[in-house]
N, CA, C, O and CB atoms as a CASP TS submission, in Angstrom:
PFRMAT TS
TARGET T0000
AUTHOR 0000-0000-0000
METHOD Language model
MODEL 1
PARENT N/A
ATOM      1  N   UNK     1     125.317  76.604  73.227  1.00  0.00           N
ATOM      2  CA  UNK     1     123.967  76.132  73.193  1.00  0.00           C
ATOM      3  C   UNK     1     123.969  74.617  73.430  1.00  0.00           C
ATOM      4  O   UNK     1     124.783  73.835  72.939  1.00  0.00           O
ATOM      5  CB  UNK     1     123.294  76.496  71.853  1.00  0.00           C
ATOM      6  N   UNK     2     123.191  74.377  74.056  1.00  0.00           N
ATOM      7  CA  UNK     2     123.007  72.454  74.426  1.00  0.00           C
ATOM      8  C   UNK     2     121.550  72.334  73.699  1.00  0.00           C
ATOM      9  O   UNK     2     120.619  73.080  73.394  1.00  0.00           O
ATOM     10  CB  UNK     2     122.851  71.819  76.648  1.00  0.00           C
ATOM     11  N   UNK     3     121.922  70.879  73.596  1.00  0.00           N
ATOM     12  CA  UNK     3     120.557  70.164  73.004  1.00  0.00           C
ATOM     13  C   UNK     3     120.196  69.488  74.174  1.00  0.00           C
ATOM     14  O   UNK     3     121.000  68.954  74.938  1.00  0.00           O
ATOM     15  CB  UNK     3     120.697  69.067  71.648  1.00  0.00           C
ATOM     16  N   UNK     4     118.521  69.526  74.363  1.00  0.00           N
ATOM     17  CA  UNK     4     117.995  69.123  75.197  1.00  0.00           C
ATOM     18  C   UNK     4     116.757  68.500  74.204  1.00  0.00           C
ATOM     19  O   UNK     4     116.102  68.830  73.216  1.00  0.00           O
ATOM     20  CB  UNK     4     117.830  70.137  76.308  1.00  0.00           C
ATOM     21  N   UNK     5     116.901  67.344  75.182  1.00  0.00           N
ATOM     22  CA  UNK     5     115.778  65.346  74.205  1.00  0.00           C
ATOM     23  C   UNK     5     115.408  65.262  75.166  1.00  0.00           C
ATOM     24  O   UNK     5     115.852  65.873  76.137  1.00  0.00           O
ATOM     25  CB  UNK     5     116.507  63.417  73.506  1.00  0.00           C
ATOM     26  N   UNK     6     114.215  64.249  75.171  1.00  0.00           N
ATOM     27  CA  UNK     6     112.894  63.781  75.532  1.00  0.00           C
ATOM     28  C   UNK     6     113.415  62.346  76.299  1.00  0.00           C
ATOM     29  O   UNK     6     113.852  61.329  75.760  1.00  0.00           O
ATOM     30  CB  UNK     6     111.769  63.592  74.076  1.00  0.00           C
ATOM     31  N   UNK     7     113.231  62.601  77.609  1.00  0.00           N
ATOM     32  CA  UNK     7     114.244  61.341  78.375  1.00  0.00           C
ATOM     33  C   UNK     7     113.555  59.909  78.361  1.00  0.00           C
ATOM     34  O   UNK     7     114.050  59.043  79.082  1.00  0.00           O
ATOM     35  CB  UNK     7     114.542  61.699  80.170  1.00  0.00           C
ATOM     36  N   UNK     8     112.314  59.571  77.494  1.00  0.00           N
ATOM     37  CA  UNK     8     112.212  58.451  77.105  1.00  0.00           C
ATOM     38  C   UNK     8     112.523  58.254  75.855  1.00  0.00           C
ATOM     39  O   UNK     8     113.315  57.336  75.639  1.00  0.00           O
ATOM     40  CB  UNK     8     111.214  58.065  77.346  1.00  0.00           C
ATOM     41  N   UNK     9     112.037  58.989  74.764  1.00  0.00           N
ATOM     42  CA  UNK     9     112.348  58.414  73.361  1.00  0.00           C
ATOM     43  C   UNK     9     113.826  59.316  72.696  1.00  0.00           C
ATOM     44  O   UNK     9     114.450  58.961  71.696  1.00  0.00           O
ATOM     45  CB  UNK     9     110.765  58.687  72.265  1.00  0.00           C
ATOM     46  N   UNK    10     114.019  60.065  73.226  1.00  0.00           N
ATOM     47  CA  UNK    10     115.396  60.925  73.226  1.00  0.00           C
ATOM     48  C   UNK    10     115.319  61.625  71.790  1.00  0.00           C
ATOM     49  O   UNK    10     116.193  61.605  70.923  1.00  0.00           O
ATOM     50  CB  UNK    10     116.939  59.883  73.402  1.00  0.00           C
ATOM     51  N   UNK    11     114.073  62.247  71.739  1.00  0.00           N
ATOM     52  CA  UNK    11     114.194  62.802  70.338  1.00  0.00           C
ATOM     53  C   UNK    11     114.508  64.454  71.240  1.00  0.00           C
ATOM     54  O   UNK    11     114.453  64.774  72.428  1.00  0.00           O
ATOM     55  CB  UNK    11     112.453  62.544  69.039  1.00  0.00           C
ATOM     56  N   UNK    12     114.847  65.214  69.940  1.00  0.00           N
ATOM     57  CA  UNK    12     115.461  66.544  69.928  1.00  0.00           C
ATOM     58  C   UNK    12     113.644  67.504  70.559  1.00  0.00           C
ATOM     59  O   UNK    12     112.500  67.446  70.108  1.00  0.00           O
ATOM     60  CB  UNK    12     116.297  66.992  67.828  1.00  0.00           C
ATOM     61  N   UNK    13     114.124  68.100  71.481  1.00  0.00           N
ATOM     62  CA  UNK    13     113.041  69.178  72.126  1.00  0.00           C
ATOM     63  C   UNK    13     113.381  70.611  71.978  1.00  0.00           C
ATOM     64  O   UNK    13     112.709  71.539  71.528  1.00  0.00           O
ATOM     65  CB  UNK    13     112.874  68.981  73.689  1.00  0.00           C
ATOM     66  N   UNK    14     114.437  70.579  72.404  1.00  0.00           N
ATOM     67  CA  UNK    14     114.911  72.009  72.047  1.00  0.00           C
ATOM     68  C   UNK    14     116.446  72.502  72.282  1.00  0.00           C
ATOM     69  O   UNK    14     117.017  72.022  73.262  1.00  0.00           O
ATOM     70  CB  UNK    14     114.053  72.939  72.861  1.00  0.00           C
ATOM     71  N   UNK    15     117.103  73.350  71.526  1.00  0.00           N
ATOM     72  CA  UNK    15     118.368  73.668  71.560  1.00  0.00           C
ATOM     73  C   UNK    15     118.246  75.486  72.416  1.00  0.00           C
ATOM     74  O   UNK    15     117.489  76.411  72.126  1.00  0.00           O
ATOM     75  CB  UNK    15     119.031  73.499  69.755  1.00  0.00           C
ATOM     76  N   UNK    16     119.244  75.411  73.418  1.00  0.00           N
ATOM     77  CA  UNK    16     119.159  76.780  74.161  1.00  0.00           C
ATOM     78  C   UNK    16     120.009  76.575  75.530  1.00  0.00           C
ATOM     79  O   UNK    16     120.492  75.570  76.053  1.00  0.00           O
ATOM     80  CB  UNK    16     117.469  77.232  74.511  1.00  0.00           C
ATOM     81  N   UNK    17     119.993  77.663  75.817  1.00  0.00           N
ATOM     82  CA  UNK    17     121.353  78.297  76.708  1.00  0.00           C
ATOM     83  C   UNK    17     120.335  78.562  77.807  1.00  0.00           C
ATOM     84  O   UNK    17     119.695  79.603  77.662  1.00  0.00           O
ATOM     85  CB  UNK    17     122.408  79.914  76.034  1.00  0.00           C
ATOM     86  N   UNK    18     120.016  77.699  79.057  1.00  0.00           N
ATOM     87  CA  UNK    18     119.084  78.009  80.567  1.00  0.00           C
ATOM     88  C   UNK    18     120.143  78.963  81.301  1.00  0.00           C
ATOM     89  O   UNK    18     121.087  78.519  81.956  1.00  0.00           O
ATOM     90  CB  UNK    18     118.689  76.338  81.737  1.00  0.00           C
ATOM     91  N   UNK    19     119.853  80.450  81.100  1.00  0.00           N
ATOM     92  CA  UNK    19     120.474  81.069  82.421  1.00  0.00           C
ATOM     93  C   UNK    19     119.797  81.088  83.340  1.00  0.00           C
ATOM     94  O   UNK    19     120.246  80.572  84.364  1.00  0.00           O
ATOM     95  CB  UNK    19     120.876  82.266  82.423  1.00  0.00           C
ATOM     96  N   UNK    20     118.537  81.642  83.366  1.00  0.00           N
ATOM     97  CA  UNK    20     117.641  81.976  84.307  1.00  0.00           C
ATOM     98  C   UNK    20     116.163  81.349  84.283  1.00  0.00           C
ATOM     99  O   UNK    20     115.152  81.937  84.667  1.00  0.00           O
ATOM    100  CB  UNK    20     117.592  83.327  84.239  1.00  0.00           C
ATOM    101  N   UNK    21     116.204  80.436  83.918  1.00  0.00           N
ATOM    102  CA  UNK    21     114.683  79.977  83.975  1.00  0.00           C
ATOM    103  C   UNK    21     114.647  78.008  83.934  1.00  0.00           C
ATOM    104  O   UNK    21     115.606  77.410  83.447  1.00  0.00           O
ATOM    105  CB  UNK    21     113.762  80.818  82.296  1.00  0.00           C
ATOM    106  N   UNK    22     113.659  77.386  84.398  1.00  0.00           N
ATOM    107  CA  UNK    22     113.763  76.076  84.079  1.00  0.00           C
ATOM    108  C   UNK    22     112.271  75.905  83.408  1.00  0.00           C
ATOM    109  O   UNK    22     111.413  76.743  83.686  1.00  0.00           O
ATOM    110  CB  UNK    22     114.148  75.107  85.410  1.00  0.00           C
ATOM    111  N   UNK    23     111.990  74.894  82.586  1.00  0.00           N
ATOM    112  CA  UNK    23     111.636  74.866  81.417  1.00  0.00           C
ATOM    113  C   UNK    23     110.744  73.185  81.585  1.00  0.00           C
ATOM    114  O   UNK    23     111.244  72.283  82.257  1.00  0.00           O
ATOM    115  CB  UNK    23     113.064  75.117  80.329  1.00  0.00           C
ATOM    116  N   UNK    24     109.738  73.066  81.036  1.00  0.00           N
ATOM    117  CA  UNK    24     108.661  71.968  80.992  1.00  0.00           C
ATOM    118  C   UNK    24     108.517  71.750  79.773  1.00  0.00           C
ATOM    119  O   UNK    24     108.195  72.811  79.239  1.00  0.00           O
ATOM    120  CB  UNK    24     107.353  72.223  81.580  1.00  0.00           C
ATOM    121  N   UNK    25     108.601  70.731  78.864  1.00  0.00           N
ATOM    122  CA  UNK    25     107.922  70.666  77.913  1.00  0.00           C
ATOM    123  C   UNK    25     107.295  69.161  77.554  1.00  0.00           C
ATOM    124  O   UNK    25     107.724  68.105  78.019  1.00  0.00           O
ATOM    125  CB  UNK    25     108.694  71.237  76.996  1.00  0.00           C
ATOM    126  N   UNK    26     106.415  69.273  76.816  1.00  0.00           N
ATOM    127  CA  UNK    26     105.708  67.783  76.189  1.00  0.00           C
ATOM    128  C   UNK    26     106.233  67.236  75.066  1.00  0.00           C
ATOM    129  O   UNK    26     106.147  67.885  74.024  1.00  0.00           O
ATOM    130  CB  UNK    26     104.249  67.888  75.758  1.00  0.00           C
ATOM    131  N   UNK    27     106.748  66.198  75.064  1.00  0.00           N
ATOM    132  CA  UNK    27     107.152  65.589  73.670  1.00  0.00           C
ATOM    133  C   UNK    27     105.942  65.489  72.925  1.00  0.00           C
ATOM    134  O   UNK    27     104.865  65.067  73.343  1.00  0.00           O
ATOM    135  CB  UNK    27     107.851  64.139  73.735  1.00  0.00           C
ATOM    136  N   UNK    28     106.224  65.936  71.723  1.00  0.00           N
ATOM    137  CA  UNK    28     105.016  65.525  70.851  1.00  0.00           C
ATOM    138  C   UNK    28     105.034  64.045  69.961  1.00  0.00           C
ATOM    139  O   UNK    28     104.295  63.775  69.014  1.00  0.00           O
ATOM    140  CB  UNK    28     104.859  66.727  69.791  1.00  0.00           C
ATOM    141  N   UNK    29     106.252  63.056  70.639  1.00  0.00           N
ATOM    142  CA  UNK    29     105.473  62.051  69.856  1.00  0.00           C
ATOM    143  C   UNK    29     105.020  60.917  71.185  1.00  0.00           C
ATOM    144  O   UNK    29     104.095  60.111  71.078  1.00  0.00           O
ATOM    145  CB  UNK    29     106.573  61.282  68.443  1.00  0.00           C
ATOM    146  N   UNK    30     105.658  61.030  72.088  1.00  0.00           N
ATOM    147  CA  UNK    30     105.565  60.259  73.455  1.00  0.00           C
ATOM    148  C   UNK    30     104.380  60.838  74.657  1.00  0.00           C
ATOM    149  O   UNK    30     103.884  60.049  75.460  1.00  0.00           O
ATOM    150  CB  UNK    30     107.154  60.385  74.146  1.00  0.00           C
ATOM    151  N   UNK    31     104.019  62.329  74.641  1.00  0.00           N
ATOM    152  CA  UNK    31     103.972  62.809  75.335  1.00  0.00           C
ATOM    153  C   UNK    31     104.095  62.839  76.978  1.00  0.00           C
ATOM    154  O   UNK    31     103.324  63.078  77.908  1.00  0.00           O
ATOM    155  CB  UNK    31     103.432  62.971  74.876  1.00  0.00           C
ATOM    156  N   UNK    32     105.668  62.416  76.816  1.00  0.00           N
ATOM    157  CA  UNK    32     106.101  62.390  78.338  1.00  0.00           C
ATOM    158  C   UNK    32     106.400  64.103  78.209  1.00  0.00           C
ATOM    159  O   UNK    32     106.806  64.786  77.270  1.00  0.00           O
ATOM    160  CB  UNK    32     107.702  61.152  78.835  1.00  0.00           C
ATOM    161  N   UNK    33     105.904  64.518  79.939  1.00  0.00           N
ATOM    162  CA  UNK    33     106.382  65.825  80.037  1.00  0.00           C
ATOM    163  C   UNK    33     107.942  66.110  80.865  1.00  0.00           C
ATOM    164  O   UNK    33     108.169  65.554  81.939  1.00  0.00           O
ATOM    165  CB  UNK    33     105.195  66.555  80.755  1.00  0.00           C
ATOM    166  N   UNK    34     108.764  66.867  80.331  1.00  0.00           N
ATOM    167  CA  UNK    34     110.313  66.756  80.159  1.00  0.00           C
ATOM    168  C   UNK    34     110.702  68.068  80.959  1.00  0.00           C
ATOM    169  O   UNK    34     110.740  69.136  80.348  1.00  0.00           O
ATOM    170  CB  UNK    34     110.902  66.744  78.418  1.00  0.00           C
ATOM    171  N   UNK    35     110.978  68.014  82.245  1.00  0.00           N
ATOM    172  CA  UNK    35     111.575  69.241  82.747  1.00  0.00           C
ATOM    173  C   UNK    35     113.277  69.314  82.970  1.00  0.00           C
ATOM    174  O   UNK    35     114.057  68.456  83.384  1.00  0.00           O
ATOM    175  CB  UNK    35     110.856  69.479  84.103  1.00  0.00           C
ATOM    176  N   UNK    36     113.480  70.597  82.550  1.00  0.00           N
ATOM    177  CA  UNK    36     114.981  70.877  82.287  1.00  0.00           C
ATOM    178  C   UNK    36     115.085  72.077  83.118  1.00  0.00           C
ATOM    179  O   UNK    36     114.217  72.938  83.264  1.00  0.00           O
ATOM    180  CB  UNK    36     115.458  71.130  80.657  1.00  0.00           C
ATOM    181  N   UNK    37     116.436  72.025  83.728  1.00  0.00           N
ATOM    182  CA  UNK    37     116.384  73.170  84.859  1.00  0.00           C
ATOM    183  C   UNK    37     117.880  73.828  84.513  1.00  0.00           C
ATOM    184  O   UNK    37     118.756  73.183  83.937  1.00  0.00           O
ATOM    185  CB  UNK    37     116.210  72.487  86.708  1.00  0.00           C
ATOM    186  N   UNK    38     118.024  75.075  84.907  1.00  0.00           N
ATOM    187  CA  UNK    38     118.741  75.912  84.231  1.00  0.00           C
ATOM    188  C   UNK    38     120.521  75.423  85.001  1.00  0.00           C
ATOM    189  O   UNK    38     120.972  74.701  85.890  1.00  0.00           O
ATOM    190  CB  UNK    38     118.004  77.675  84.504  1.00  0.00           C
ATOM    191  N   UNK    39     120.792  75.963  84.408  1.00  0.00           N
ATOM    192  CA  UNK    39     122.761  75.552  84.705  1.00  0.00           C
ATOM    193  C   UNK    39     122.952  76.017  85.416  1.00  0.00           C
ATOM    194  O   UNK    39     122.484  77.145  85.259  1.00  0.00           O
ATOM    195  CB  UNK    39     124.026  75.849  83.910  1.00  0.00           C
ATOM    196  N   UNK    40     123.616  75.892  86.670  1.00  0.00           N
ATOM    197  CA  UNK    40     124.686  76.693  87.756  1.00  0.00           C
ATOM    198  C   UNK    40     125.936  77.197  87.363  1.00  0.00           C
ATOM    199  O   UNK    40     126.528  78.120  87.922  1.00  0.00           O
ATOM    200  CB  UNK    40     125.120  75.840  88.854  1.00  0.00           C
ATOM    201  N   UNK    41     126.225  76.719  86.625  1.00  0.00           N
ATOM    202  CA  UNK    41     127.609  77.330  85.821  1.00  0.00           C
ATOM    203  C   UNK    41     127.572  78.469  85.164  1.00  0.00           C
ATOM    204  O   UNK    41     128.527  79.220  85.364  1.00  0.00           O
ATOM    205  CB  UNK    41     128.116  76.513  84.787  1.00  0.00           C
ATOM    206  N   UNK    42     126.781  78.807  84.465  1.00  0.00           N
ATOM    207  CA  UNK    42     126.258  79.619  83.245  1.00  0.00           C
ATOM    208  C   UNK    42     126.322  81.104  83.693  1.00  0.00           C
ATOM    209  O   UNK    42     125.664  81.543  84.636  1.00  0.00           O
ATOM    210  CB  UNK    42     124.659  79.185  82.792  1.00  0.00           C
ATOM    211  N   UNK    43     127.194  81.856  82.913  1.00  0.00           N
ATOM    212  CA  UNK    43     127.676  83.244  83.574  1.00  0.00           C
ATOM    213  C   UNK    43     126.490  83.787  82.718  1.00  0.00           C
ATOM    214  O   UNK    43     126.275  83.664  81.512  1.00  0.00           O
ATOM    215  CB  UNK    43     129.493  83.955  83.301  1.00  0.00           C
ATOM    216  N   UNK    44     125.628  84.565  83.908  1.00  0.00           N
ATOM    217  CA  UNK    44     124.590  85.378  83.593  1.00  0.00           C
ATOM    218  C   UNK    44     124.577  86.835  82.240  1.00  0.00           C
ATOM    219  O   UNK    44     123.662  87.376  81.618  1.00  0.00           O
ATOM    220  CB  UNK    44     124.382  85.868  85.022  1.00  0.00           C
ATOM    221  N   UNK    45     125.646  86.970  82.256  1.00  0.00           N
ATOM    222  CA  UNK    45     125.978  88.175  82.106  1.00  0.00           C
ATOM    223  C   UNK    45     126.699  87.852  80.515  1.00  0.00           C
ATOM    224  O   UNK    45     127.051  88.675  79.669  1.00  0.00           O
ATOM    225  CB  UNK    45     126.922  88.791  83.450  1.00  0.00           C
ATOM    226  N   UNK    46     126.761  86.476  80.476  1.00  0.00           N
ATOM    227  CA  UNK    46     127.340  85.419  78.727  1.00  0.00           C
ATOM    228  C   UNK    46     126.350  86.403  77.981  1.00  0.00           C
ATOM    229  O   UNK    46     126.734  87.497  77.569  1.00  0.00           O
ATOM    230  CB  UNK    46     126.741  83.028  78.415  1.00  0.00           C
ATOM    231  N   UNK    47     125.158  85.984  77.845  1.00  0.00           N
ATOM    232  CA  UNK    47     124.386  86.437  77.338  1.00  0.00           C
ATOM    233  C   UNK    47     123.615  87.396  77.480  1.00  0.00           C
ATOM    234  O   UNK    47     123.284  87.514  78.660  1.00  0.00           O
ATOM    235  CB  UNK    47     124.043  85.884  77.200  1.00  0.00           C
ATOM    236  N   UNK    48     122.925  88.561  76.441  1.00  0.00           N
ATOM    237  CA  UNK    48     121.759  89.288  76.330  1.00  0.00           C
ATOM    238  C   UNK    48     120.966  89.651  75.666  1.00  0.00           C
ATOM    239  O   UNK    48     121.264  90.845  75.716  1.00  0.00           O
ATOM    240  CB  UNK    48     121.783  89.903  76.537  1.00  0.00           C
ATOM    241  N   UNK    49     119.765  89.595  74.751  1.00  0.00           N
ATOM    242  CA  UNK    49     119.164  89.986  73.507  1.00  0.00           C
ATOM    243  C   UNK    49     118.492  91.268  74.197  1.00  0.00           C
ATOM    244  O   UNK    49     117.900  91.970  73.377  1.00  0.00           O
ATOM    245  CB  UNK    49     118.100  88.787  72.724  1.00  0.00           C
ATOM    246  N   UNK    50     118.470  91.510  74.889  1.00  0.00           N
ATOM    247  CA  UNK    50     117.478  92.688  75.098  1.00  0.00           C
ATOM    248  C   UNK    50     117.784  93.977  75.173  1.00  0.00           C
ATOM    249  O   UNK    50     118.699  94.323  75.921  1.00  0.00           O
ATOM    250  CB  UNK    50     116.855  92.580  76.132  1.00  0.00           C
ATOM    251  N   UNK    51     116.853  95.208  74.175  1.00  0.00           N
ATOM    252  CA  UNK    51     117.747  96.352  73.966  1.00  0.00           C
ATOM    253  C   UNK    51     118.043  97.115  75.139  1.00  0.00           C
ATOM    254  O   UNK    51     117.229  97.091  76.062  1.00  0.00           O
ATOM    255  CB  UNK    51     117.221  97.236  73.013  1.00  0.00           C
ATOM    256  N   UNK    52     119.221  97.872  75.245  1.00  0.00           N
ATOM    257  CA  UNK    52     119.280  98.122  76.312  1.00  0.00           C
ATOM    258  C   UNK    52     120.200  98.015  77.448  1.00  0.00           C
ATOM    259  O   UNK    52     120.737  98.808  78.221  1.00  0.00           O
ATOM    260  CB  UNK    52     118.584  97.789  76.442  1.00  0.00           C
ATOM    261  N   UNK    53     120.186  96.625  77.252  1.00  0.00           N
ATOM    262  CA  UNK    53     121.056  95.646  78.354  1.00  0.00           C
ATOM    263  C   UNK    53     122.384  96.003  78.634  1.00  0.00           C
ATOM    264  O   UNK    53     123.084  95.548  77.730  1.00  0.00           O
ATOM    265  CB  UNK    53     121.222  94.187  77.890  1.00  0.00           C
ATOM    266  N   UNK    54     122.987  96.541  79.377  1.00  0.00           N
ATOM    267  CA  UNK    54     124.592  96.813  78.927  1.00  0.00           C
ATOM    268  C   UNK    54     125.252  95.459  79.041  1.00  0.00           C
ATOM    269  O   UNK    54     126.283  95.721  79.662  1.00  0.00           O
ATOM    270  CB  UNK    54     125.483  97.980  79.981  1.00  0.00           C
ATOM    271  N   UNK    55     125.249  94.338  78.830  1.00  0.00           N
ATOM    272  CA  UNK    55     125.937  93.140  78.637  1.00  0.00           C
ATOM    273  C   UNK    55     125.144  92.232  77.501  1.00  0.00           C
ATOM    274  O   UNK    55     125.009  91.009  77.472  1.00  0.00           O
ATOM    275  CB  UNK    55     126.066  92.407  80.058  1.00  0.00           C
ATOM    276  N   UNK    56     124.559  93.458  76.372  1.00  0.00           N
ATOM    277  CA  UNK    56     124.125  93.129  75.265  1.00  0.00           C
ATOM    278  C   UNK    56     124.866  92.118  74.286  1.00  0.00           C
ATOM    279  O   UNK    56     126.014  92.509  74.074  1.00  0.00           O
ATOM    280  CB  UNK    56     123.942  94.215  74.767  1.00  0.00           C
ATOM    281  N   UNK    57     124.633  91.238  73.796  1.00  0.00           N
ATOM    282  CA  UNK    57     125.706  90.345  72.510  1.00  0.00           C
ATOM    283  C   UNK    57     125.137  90.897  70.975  1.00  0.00           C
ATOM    284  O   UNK    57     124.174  90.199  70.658  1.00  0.00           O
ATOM    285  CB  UNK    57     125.411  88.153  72.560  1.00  0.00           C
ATOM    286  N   UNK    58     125.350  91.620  70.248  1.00  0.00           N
ATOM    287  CA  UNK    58     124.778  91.403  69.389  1.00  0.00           C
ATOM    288  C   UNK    58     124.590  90.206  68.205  1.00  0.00           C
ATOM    289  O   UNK    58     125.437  89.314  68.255  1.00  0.00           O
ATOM    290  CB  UNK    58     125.004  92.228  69.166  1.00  0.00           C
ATOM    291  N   UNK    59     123.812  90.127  67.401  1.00  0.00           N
ATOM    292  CA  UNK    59     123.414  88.849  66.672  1.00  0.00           C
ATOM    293  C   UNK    59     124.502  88.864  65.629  1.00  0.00           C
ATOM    294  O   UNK    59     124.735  90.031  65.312  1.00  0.00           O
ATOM    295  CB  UNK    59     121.817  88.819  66.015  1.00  0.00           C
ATOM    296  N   UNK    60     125.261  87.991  64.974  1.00  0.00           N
ATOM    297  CA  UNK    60     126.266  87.326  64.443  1.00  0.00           C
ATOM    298  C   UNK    60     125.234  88.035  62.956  1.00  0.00           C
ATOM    299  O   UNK    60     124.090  87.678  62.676  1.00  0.00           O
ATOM    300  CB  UNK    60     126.599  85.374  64.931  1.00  0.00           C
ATOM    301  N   UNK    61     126.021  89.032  62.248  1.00  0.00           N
ATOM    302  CA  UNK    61     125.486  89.343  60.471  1.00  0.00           C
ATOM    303  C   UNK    61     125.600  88.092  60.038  1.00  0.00           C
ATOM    304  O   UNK    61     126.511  87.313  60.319  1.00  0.00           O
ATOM    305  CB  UNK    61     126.494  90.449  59.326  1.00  0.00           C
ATOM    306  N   UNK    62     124.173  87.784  58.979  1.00  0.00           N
ATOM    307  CA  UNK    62     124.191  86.730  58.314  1.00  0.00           C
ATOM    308  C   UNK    62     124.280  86.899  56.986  1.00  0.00           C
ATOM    309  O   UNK    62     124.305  85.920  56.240  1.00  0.00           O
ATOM    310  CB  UNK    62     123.272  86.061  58.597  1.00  0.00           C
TER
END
């Protein structure tokens, strides 16, 4: 998981793994809007939450 900040005031926006999607968001104390675009590296298939999926991960018992 990477942390992704707000490229003027560099506060914390959100923590997450971009396989497939790129992502906009508004800082809520600057409101600069912050686009983050998904990884080229990132093996699609790392991850899955969805039932079903045969390259499912299940969630770590807490």
């Amino acid at each position: 998981m990477q942390e992704f900040r707000c490229r003027v005031d560099h506060k914390l926006l959100l923590k997450a793994c971009l396989v497939d999607a790129d992502v906009e968001i508004k800082c809520r104390s600057c409101g600069t809007m912050n686009l983050f675009k998904k990884h080229e590296h990132v093996d699609p298939t790392m991850l899955c939450y969805k039932e079903g999926c045969p390259n499912r991960v299940q969630q770590p018992a807490t």
